[in-house]
C-alpha positions as CSV (number, residue, x, y, z in Angstrom):
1,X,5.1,-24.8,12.0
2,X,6.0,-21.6,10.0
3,X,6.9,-22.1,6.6
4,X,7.0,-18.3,5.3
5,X,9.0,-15.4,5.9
6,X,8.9,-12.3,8.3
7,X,10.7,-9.3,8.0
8,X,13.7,-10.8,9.7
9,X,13.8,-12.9,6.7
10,X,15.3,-9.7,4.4
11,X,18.8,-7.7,4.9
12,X,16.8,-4.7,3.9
13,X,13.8,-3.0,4.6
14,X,12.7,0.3,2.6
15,X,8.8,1.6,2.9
16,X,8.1,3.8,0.1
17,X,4.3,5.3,-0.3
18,X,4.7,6.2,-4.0
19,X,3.0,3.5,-6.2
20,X,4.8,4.8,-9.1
21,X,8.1,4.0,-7.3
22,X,7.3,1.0,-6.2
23,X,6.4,-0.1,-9.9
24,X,9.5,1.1,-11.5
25,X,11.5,-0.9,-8.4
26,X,9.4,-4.1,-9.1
27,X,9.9,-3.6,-12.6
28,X,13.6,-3.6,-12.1
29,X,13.8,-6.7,-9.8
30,X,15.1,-4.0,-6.8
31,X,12.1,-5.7,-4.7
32,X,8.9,-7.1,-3.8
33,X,5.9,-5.4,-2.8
34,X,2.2,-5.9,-2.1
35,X,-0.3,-3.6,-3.4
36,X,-3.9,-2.9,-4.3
37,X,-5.0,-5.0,-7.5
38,X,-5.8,-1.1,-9.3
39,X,-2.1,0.1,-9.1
40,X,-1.0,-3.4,-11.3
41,X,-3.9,-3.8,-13.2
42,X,-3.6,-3.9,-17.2
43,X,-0.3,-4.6,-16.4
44,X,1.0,-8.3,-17.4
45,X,4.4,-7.7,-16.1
46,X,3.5,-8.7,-12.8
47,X,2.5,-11.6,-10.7
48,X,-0.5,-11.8,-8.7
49,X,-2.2,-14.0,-6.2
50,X,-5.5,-14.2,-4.2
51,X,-5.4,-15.3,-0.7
52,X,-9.0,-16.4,-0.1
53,X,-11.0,-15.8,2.7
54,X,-9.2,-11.9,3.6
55,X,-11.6,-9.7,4.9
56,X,-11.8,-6.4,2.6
57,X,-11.9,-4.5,5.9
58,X,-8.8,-2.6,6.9
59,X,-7.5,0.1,9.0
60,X,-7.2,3.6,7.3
61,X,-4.9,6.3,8.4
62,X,-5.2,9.7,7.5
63,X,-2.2,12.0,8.1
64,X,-1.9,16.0,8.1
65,X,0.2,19.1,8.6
66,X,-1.0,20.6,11.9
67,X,-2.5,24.8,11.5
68,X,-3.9,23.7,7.8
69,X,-7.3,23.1,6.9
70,X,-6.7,19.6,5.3
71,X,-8.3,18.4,8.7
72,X,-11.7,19.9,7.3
73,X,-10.6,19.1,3.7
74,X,-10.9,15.5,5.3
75,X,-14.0,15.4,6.4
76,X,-15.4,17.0,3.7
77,X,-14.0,14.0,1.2
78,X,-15.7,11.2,4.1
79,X,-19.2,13.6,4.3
80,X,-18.7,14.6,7.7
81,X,-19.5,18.1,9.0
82,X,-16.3,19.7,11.3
């Protein structure tokens, strides 16, 4: 039995990858949003929750312009050697 929503459940679906966006559309009842603790914190206009159990493991996706050297820019950030 599912008693939540999915993304059929909303008319409208926007994916925005500025946290300073996202904020000021929160902030303005425009939408809801789920975001690292950090980008909230200090911050008692919002709601929070903890879901226990939730692994602090996740995928991470890293994304460049092709013919730049952000590639090695990358690896330098994680310590590996290109």
């Amino acid at each position: 039995m599912n008693i939540g929503y999915d993304l059929k459940s909303f008319n409208k679906i926007t994916f925005i990858s500025s946290f300073k966006l996202i904020r000021e559309l929160v902030l303005n009842n425009l939408g809801i949003s789920f975001v690292y603790k950090a980008v909230i914190e200090n911050d008692d206009r919002f709601g929070t929750f903890k879901v226990d159990n939730i692994t602090g493991t996740h995928e991470f996706n890293i994304v460049y312009l092709k013919n730049t050297n952000a590639g090695k820019l990358v690896d330098i950030f994680f310590g590996a050697n290109r």
